[in-house]
Phi, psi and omega in degrees: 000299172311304160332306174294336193252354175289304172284347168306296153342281188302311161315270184331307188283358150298314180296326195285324196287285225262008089019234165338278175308342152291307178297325183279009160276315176317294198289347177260339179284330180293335184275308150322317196299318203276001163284335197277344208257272217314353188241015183203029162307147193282137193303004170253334178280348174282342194285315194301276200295005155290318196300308169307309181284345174290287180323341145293325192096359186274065163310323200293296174308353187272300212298294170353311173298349200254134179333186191272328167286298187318326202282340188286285208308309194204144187269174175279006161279313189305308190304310184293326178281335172287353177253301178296344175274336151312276176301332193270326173338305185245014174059074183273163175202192187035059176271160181186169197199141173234140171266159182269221164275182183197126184239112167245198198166113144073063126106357153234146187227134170276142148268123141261141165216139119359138134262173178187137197195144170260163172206168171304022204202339157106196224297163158216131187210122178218177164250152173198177190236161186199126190263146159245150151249144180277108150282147184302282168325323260203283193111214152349091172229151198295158156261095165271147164215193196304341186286357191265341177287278205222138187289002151294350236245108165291174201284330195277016192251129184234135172295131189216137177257092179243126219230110196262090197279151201279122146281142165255168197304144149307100159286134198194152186294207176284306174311339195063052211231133173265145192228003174164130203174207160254106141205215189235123195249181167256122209254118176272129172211170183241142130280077195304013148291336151254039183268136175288184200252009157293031228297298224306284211283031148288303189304326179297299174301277189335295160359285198295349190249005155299293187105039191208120212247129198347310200297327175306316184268337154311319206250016142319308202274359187272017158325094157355342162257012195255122167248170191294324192254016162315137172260169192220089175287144189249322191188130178292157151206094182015112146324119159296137179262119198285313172298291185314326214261335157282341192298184198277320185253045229294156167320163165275330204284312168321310184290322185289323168337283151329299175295322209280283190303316185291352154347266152013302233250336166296345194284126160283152167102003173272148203210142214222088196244157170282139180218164191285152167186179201286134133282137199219097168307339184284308171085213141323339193275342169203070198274308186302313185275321188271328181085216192181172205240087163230197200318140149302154189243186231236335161298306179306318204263314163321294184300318194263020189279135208139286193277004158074020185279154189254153159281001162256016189276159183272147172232122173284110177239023143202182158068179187308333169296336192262293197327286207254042158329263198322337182237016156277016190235352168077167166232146168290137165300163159205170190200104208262106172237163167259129170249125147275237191271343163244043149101328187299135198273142176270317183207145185265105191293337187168136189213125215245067203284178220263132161264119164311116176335191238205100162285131186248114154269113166293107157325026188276172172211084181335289186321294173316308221267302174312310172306329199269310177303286174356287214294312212239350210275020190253348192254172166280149190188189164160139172215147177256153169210131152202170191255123194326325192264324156230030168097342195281122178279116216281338200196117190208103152323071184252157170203150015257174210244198164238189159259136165288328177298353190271335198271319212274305171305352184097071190289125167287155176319286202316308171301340176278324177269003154271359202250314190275343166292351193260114177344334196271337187052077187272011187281307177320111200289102156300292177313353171242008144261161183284159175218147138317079234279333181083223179273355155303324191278358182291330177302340168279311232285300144014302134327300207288306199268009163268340158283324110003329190067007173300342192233151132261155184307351204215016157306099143326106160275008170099133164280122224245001210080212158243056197164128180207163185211133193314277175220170185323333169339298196308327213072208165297021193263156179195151191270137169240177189193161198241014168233127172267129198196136180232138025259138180294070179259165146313319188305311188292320169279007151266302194315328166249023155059041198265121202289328200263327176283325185277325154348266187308341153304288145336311161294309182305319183270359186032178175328293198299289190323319197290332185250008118354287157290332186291304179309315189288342197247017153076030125339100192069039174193160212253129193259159224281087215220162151302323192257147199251133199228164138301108148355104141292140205234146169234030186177133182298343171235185197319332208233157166266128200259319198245156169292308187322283207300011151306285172312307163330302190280350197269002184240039186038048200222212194046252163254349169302116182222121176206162198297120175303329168308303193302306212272335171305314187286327165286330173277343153349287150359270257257042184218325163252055175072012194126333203274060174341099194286084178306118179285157212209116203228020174250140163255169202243137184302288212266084170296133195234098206277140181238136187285115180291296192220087162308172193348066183313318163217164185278143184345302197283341173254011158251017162286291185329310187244050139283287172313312185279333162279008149289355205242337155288352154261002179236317160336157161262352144255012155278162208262021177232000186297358204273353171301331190324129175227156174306336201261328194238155179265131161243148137238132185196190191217118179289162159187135203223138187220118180298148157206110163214198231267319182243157158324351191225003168315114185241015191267327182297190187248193187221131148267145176241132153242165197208110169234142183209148224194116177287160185250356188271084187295017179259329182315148163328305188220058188285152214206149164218124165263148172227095178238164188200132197219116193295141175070035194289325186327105185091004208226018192137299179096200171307000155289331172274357167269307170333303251235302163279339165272315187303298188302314167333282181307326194280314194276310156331282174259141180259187183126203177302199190234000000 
């Protein structure tokens, strides 16, 4: 028994041995067999994972595939930079390739296939052949030569990229008056064939009148390409204008201008030529609104990869050039060719021709937009000008300004920490901020509490004096004003501008309602413009918090701050039935007003307080009367807005403002103003804004005065 069970035993683990060791004969016949089939792939499934390892960028694994001669022919460094110098050249993606037949015979075999590839030049699609040799060991291995990239393509022969660069596009006014564009400067250079043979102290001088220092310009000219009759340019500079400079009154700037260059031209070997560059005619006069242009920087070409930007290409960075970037800058042409080695070209793989930007016509009106900076360019200022009936926007102003051409020539350090030291902050985009609106704003508040039925127009609130306060709650705080005048009705509280009537109006309409109305008139949101401006707000925190800042916001004080566009665009209303009028700055042949906050208020009350800000102009005591003209019907609104730091602050300053509007939508050249001007104190208030829009409007519409 024991015996038996001894050999039972001995059997099974014998069966088990030869058992195991049959699979493990199996599992090593299978690893051979799957080395020989992977060494014995067919040339067209080896061309398909070459075409995959292209499409990857896997030079080193492409270079592997190639036979024992091909590895003789070119090492793998030259292949990978010549295939990457190629491929990346020309930005190739989507590569892909179907195969044709495949003939093989006596140990080599063609593939034919299709290609297909995008590039910077657009689609490239050809047929070509590609041989395999049979190696022993190896099997299949590719033959290569230059001809498997394109089939033209020899070994001394190179893929080249000529690049046709996009002009860009023109900005221009309503009139087709150019507002950003071509136009010409004067380019300062040396010939160094005609340099005295004193150069160091020439260089030394030019330097200095340069703003460039001698060693810099030495080391232009010692430039490889540089020859004795080379112009060697150094520095753009404002063209003398030859017509001003005969004229009866020539400029100052022009006349320095002039002195400067024959400076220049004393120097031997300096030579003084005309070049093309962005021009911007306005100049200061519309520096904030057109903006400028300069070099893309090495950050520009990161952020913007893609976008087909160049490294000499111009970027819009501010104003209508950064807005409408995209479609003033064009796309470049390119053109993908095989040359050989003496430059003739063979064969054009793909060419992409060149679209020139995209010219932008504005609703600007140059004249205007120039009248209006003159007028102001000495204050802190911004004025909106646009027209009240369909939204298009005629002018939109900040001061004081800079020149944007000074950006296309090259701003010295020293003009540039002048531009930013200087107190007035002419850098500072007025007109995409917010302000204290003052006493402009009583016409929303107005709006606000007759759509609510919180006020009727023909309530007496009573005569308070030139001071009021609700009740002892307040303390010592009491609201004032400067005119005592009866019966306290609306009509009378815009004509005299009573800070207290509005108050109490505010209070009447309460919390919810008042900022309510405000949220529907587009308060604390961004309104719908080309230009991106700052929310106006009617509290620093979410809510109007006190009965005072109530009362406060209802005469434009408290925490109210708003954007002068916005506020340009709220007065609109009272010119269209109710309606708030979206402003607009691409122009239109057919002008076409599209309604921003339809019925904001109902017709009747935006006749009404239509009517009674006709009567602040037209009154003798309204406080917009120094605007009057006999000939034209205005309506507006004055407004002086305190800024200190506290209530009992008596050190602060005062802004004014003055927006007005012809009301006859049949006029000729009908206008809505919004100015608004920092640092009025003592000097008027809102009257000294009255006084300079009144010369605006006069020179604007003609007729009498």
């Amino acid at each position: 028994m024991r015996r038996r069970k001894r050999r039972f035993l001995f059997s099974t683990v014998c069966t088990l041995f030869i058992l195991l060791a049959g699979l493990a004969g199996a599992a090593l016949f299978f690893r051979i067999q799957g080395k020989i089939g992977a060494s014995r792939k067919t040339p067209d499934a080896l061309f398909l994972e070459y075409v995959e390892c292209l499409s990857k960028a896997d030079y080193t694994d492409m270079y592997r595939m190639l036979d024992e001669q091909s590895h003789l022919n070119i090492s793998e460094e030259d292949f990978i930079t010549r295939h990457k110098n190629i491929y990346e050249g020309i930005e190739a993606s989507g590569i892909t390739a179907q195969i044709g037949q495949v003939a093989e015979k006596d140990g080599e075999a063609v593939v034919s296939y299709n290609m297909s590839l995008g590039s910077i030049a657009g689609e490239i699609n050809f047929s070509n052949q590609v041989k395999f040799r049979k190696e022993k060991k190896k099997g299949y291995q590719m033959v290569w030569d230059d001809s498997v990239i394109f089939p033209e393509l020899g070994r001394s022969d190179k893929v080249r990229v000529s690049t046709d660069k996009a002009k860009r596009g023109s900005v221009f006014d309503r009139n087709g008056l150019l507002l950003a564009g071509k136009g010409t400067a004067s380019s300062v250079g040396l010939v160094p064939g005609k340099m005295s043979e004193d150069s160091a102290g020439d260089l030394e001088t030019l330097g200095n009148l340069l703003g460039i220092s001698a060693d810099a310009i030495g080391k232009k000219l010692s430039a490889k390409w540089v020859k004795e009759d080379s112009f060697v340019p150094l520095k753009t500079i404002k063209k003398v204008d030859e017509l001003n400079l005969n004229s009866m009154e020539p400029r100052e700037d022009n006349v320095k201008n002039k002195e400067f260059q024959d400076e220049l031209l004393a120097v031997p070997g300096v030579l003084i030529t005309d070049t093309e560059v962005r021009y911007y005619p306005l100049g200061e006069s519309g520096a904030h609104l057109v903006g400028y242009v300069q070099n893309v920087t090495a950050e520009d070409l990161e952020k913007h990869s893609g976008e087909d930007y160049l490294s000499d290409s111009v970027i819009g960075r501010s104003g209508m050039e950064a807005l409408f970037e995209k479609e003033l800058k064009g796309t470049n042409g390119r053109t993908i060719t095989i040359t050989d080695s003496y430059g003739t070209v063979k064969k054009t793989l793909a060419a992409k021709p060149r679209v020139d930007g995209k010219d932008i016509t504005l609703t600007i009106d140059s004249t205007l937009q120039d009248e209006i900076y003159q007028t102001f360019k000495e204050d802190k200022s911004c004025t909106v000008a646009m027209n009240p009936y369909t939204g298009e926007v005629l002018a939109l102003v900040s001061t004081p300004s800079y020149d944007d051409n000074d950006f296309i020539l090259g701003m010295s350090e020293e003009k540039w920490a002048s531009l930013n030291d200087d107190e007035r902050k002419p850098m500072f985009n007025r007109f995409r901020q917010r302000f204290a609106p003052g006493s402009s704003f009583k016409p929303i508040t107005g709006a606000i509490g007759l759509s609510t039925g919180a006020i009727d127009p023909n309530e007496d609130f009573g005569g308070e004096g030139l001071s009021w306060r609700k009740d002892e709650s307040w303390g010592n705080y009491y609201v004032t004003t400067l005119h005592d005048y009866s019966p306290v009705i609306l009509e009378n509280a815009f004509i005299y501008s009573d800070n207290i009537y509005f108050a109490k109006a505010a209070l009447k309409i309460g919390y919810d309602d008042f900022m309510s109305g405000l949220d529907k008139l587009g308060f604390n949101q961004e309104i719908p413009f080309d230009i991106s401006v700052t929310k106006s707000q009617y509290s620093n925190t979410e809510r109007i918090e006190t009965e005072v800042q109530l009362a406060d916001s209802g005469y434009g004080q408290g925490q109210m701050l708003v954007n002068p566009i916005h506020l340009a665009s709220l007065y609109t209303m009272f010119a269209n039935q109710g309606n708030v009028m979206k402003p607009y700055l691409q122009y239109k042949e057919e002008p076409k007003s599209e309604v921003w906050l339809p019925g904001a208020c109902s017709s009747e009350i935006a006749d009404r307080i239509q009517t009674a800000l006709g009567k602040v102009i037209s009154s003798e005591h309204g406080t917009g009367h120094a605007a009057y003209r006999n000939d034209i019907e205005f309506a507006g609104k004055t407004g002086t807005a305190e800024i200190k730091a506290s209530k009992d602050d008596r050190t602060g300053t005062e802004l004014g403002w003055f927006a007005v509007f012809t009301t006859d939508p049949n006029l000729e050249t009908p206008i809505l103003l919004v100015s608004m001007t920092e640092d009025v104190k003592d000097r008027g208030g809102s009257g000294y804004v009255v006084r300079k829009d009144k010369a605006i409007l006069n020179s604007y519409i003609s007729g009498g005065r």
